[in-house]
N, C-alpha and C positions, 0 to 999 in steps of 0.2 A: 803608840801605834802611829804609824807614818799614814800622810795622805793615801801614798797610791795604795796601801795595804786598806784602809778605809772603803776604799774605792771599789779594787777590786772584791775586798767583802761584801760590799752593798751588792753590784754587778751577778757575784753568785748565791745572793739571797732570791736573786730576783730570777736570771736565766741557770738552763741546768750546767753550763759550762762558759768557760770565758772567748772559746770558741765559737760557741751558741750566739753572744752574744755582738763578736766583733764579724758574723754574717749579718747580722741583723740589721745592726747599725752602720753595717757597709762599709767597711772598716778594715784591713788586712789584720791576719790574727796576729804576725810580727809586732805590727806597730803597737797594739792593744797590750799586747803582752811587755813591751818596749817600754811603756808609759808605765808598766807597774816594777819594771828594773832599774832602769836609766833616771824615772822620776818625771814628774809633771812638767818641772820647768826645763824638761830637754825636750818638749813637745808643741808641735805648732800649734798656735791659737784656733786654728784649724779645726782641726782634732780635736781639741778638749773643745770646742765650744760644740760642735758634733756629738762629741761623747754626752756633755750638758745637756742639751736639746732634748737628745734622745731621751735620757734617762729621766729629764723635766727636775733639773738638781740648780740650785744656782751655781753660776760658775764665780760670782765674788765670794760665796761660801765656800767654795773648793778651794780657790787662792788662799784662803784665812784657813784651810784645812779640819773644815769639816764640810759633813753630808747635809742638807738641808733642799730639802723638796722645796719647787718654786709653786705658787699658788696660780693657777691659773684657773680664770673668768669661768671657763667651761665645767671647771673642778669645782666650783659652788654650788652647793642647793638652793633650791628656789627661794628659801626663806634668807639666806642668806646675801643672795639678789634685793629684794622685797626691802632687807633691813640698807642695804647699800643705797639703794634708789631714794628710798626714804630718809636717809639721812643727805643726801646730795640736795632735796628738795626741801628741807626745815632750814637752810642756812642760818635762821634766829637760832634756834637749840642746839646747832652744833659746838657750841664751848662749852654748853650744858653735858650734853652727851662726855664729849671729850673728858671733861672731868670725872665725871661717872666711869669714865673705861681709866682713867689714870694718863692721858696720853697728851694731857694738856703743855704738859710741860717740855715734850719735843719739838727739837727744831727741826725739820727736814730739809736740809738741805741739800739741792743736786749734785752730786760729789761724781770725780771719774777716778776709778783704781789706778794709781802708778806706779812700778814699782822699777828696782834698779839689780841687778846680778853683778858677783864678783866673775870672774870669766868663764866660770864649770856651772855655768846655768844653775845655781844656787842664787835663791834671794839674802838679798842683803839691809833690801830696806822694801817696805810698802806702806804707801801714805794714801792716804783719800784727799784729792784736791777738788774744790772746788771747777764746778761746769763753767766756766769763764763764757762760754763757745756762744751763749744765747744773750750776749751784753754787745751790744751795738758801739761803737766808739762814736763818742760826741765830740766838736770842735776843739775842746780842750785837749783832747787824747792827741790833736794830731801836730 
């Protein structure tokens, strides 16, 4: 199953029609309908980030071509607040914790999606590079 079929399956699990859905999101129905023919990557950043938003879906999980709801702060329950806050303020036990959830062993680092198309808006390669962008050039650099 292709992205945009993904997509628009999500879209009408959720609204009663894809028209429903491209007023809502304020959206013309061509272009919505356009992104499930033509394909994602003939579609402005624009628009899919739009569509994202709306829908609260991450859009680096829609490039990688799946659905994946984004967790948003206000989408928490209080206890799951409680446990965040609390773990932010034990600094000592967080590599305790961390091991206890398995998570010790991740590197997280800030990565920006690049990717490159053959000419018919098809990908052809997509890499995760490295956020350079927050490293200051020192003496040597210059």
């Amino acid at each position: 199953m292709t992205i945009e079929q993904k997509l628009q399956d999500y879209i009408l699990d959720k609204y009663k029609s894809v028209m429903q859905f491209a007023k809502l999101v304020d959206l013309p129905y061509t272009t919505v309908k356009g992104i499930f023919s033509r394909g994602i990557w003939g579609t402005s950043i624009q628009n899919v980030t739009k569509i994202c938003n709306f829908l609260s879906i991450d859009i680096n999980a829609l490039i990688n071509g799946e659905i994946k709801e984004q967790i948003h702060i206000d989408k928490l329950s209080d206890h799951e607040k409680k446990v965040i806050l609390a773990y932010r303020n034990k600094v000592d036990m967080q590599p305790a914790v961390d091991r206890l959830l398995g998570v010790e062993d991740e590197v997280l680092i800030p990565t920006v999606k690049a990717a490159r198309s053959d000419g018919n808006n098809q990908p052809i390669e997509i890499v995760n590079l490295p956020d350079l962008s927050k490293f200051e050039p020192d003496d040597t650099d210059l």
